[in-house]
N, C-alpha and C positions, 0 to 999 in steps of 0.2 A: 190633230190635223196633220195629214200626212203631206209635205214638200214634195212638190215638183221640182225634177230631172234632179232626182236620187243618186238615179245609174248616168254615171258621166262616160260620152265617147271621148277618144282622143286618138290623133293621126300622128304618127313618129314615120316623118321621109327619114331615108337613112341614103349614103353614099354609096351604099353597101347593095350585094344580091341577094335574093330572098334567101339561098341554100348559105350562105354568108352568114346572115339572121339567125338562125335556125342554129347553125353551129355554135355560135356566142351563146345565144340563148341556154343551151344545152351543156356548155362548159361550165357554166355558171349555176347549175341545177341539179338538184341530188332530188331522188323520188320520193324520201323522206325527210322529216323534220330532223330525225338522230343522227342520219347519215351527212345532213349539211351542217349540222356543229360540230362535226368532228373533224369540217376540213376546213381548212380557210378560203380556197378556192369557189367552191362554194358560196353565193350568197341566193339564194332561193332555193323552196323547196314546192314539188309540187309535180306535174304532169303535164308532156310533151306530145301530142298527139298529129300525128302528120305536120300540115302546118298553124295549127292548133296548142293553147297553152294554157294552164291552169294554174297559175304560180301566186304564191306567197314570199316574203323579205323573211329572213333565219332569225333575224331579230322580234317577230312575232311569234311566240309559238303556235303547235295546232289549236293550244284550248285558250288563245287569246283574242282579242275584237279587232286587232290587224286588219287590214284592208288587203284583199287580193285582184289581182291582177290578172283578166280573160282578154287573150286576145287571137288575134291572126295575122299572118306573115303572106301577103301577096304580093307580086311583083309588076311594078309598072315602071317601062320604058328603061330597064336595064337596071332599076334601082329597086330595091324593098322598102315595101310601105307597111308599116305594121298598126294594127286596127284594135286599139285596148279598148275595154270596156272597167270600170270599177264601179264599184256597186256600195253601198253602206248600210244600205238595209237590211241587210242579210244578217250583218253583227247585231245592229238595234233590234229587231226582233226577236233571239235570245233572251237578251237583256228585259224586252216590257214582256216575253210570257212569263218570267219569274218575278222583275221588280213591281210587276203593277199589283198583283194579285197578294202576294204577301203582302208588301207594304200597308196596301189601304186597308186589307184585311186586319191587321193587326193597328192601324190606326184606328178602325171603327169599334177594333173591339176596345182599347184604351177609352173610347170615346163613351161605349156605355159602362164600363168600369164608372170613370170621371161621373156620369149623371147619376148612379147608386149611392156613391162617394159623398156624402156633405161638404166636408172639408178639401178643400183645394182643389176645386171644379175647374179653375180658371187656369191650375199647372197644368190638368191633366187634358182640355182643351187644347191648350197651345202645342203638347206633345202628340196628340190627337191629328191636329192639322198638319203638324211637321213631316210627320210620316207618311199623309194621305198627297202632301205636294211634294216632298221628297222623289218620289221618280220619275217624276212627270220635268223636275226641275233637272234630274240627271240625266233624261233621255237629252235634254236641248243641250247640256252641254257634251254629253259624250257626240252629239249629231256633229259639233262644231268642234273638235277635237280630230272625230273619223274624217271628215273633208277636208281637214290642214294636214292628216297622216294620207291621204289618198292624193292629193296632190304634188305631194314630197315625194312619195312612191313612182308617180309618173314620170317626174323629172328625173332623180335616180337612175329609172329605167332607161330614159330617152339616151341617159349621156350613157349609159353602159352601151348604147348602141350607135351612139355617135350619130345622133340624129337630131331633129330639129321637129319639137313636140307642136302641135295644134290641138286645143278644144273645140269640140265639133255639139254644136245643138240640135236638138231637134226640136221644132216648132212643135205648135199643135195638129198643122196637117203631117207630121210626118216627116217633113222633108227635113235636110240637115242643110246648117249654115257655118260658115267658122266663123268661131266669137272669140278666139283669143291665140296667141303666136305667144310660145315662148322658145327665141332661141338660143341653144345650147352649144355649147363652142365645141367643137370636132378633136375628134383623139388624133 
C-alpha cells in the first residue's frame, strides 16, 4: 500500500536575492560526487541549472538511498523564495525491485524444500515466512528512516540559506496549504 504525499513541498524565504541564492548554492556544490570529497568546501553534489537544482548531501553517496533535493530559486518582493521538492520514492523502489522478488522467491523455494523434508517442517516454515515478510518489514522501516533523513536534509539546507523553512500540502484538489513553520535562526 503505497502512502500519500511521498513527494514533500517545502518553502525556504530567505533575506537574501534570488542571484544571492544561486551563488551560495553553487559555492557549496561540486558536479560530482569525487569532486565534492575532495574539498571541504563543498558539501553537495549534483546539478545547477539556471535557476533550477538537483542536489544531493556528500555524505550520501551516488550508490546510496540518500534523500535528494529538487528545487527552484524565485524572487519575490526583493527577497528569494526557494521551492524544494524531496521525494522518497525514488530510493524505495530500487530497493522492492530487487528485495521483493528475491526474498520471497527464495522464501517459497525454502518453503517447498521444508514440505519434501520430513524432518524439521516446522524450522524450515518459520525461515520460510521470515524471508517472505522480511522486505516487506524493511521497506517500512527504511520508508521511516528516508522521512527522518529528508527532513534533516531540509533543514540543513534552510539554515545554509539563512532562511525560514515551511511545509507546504497539497490536498486532494491540488491546491496547496502550509501545514508546518520551522524557524531557523539567521546567519
Amino acid at each position: 500500500m503505497k502512502e500519500e504525499n511521498v513527494s514533500q513541498l517545502f518553502s525556504i524565504q530567505t533575506h537574501l536575492t534570488a542571484p544571492d541564492v544561486l551563488d551560495r548554492i553553487e559555492r557549496v556544490t561540486a558536479s560530482e560526487f569525487q569532486e565534492a570529497t575532495r574539498s571541504p568546501e563543498y558539501k553537495y553534489y549534483g546539478t545547477i541549472t539556471g535557476t533550477a537544482f538537483h542536489l544531493c548531501n556528500k555524505k550520501y553517496g551516488p550508490y546510496s538511498s540518500g534523500p535528494w533535493i529538487k528545487g527552484e530559486v524565485s524572487q519575490s518582493g526583493g527577497r528569494a523564495v526557494v521551492t524544494i521538492e524531496t521525494e522518497i520514492e525514488e530510493q524505495l523502489e530500487m530497493v522492492t525491485k530487487i528485495l521483493y522478488p528475491v526474498l520471497i522467491a527464495f522464501g517459497l523455494l525454502v518453503m517447498v524444500v521444508g514440505l519434501t523434508t520430513p524432518e524439521h517442517r516446522q524450522i524450515y516454515a518459520a525461515v520460510a515466512a521470515a524471508l517472505i515478510a522480511s522486505p516487506f518489514v524493511f521497506v517500512a522501516v527504511a520508508r521511516h528512516f528516508l522521512k527522518s533523513m529528508q527532513g534533516d536534509e531540509v533543514k540543513q539546507f534552510g539554515k545554509l540559506l539563512s532562511g525560514e523553512v515551511r511545509q507546504i500540502v497539497r490536498d486532494s484538489e491540488g491546491t496547496e496549504r502550509q501545514r508546518q513553520e520551522v524557524k531557523l535562526a539567521k546567519r
